[in-house]
C-alpha positions as CSV (number, residue, x, y, z in Angstrom):
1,X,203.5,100.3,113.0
2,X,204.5,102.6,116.0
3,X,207.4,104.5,116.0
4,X,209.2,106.4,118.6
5,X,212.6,108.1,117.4
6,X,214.7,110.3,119.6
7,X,216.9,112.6,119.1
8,X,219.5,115.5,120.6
9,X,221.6,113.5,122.3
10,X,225.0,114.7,122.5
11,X,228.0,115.0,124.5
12,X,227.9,118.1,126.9
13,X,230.1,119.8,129.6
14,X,228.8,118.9,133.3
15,X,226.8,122.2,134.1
16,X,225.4,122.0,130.5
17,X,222.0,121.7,128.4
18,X,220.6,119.3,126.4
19,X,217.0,119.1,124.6
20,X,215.6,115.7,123.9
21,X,213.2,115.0,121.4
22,X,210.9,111.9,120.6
23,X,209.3,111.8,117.4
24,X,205.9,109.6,117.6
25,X,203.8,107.9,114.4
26,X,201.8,104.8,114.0
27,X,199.7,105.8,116.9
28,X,196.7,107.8,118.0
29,X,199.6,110.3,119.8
30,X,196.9,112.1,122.4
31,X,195.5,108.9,123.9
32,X,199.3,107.9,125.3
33,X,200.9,109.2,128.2
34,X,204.4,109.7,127.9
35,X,207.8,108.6,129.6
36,X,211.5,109.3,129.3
37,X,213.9,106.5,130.5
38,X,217.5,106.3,130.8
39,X,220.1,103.3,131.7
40,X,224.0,103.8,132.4
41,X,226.2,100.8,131.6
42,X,225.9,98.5,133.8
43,X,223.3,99.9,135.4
44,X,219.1,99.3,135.5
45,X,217.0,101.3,132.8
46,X,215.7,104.2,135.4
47,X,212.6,106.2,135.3
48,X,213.2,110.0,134.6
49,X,209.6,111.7,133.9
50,X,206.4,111.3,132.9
51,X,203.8,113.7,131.1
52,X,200.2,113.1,130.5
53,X,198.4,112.5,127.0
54,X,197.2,116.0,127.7
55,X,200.8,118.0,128.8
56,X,199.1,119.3,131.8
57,X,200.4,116.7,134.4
58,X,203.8,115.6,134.7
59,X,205.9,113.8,137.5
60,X,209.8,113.8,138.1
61,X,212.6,111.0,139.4
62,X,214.0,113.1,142.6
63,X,217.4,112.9,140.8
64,X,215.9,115.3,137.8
65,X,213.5,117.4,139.6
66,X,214.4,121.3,139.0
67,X,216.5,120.0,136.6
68,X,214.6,118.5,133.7
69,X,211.4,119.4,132.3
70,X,209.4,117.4,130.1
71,X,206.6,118.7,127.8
72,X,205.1,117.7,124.5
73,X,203.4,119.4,121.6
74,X,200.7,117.2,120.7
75,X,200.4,119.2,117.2
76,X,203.7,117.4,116.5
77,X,203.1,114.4,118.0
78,X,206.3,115.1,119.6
79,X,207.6,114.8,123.6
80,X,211.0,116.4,125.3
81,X,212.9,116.5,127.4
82,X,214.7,120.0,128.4
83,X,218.0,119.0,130.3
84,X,219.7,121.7,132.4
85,X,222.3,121.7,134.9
86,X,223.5,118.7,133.8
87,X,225.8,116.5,136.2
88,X,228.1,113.3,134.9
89,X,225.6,111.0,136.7
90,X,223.2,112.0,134.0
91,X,225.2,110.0,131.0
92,X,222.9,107.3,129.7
93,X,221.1,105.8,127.0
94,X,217.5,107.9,127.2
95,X,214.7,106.5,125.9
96,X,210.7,107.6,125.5
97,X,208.0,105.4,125.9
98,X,204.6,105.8,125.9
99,X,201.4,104.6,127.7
100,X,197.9,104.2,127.0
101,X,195.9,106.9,128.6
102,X,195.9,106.8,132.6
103,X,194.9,109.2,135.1
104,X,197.7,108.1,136.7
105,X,201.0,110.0,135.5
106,X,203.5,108.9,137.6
107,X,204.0,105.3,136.6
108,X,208.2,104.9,136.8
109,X,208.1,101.1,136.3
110,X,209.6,100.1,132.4
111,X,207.0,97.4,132.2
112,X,204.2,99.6,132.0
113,X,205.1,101.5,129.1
114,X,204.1,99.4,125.9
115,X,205.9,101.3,123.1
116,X,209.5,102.2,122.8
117,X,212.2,104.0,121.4
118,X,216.0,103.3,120.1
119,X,217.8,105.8,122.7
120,X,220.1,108.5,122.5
121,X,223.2,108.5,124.0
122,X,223.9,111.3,126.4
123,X,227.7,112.3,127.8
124,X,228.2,114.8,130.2
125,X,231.6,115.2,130.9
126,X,233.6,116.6,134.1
């Protein structure tokens, strides 16, 4: 049974940091590209980034770019999401998903991803 389980989620001054982390199992981890999602009520679930099954390719929403990093330590079967600078517009529900191995990293569209997380609820406050 695949699992993906993040956490780090928080509430956090605008201007602030945040580190996501998704916890994988249940699957083969380096054969999945990886995606982090978010969706603010009322509002579309949104791509944020993508990393390769690898780490060495990743590819940002131009809201998050310079902003957020993602990386993964395929040792711990493990992806993040390093939040910085962090603006009110980024409150959401993030989510990971993952991908069965592509060439192609930057996929933003929800229905490609297969697996999925529960979310964690990020605040940033003004």
């Amino acid at each position: 049974q695949v699992q993906l389980v993040e956490s780090g989620g928080g509430l956090v001054q605008a201007g602030g940091s945040l580190r996501l982390s998704c916890a994988a199992s249940g699957l083969t981890f380096t054969d999945y590209n990886m995606g982090w999602f978010r969706q603010a009520p009322g509002k579309e679930r949104e791509f944020v980034a993508a990393i390769s099954s690898s780490g060495g390719n990743t590819y940002y929403a131009g809201s998050v770019k310079g902003r957020f990093t993602v990386s993964r330590d395929n040792a711990k079967n493990t992806v993040y999401l390093e939040m910085n600078s962090l603006k009110p517009e980024d409150t959401a529900v993030y989510y990971c998903a993952a991908r069965y191995f592509s060439t192609v990293v930057a996929v933003t569209s929800s229905r490609e991803y297969t697996y999925w997380g529960q979310g964690t609820q990020v605040t940033v406050s003004s």
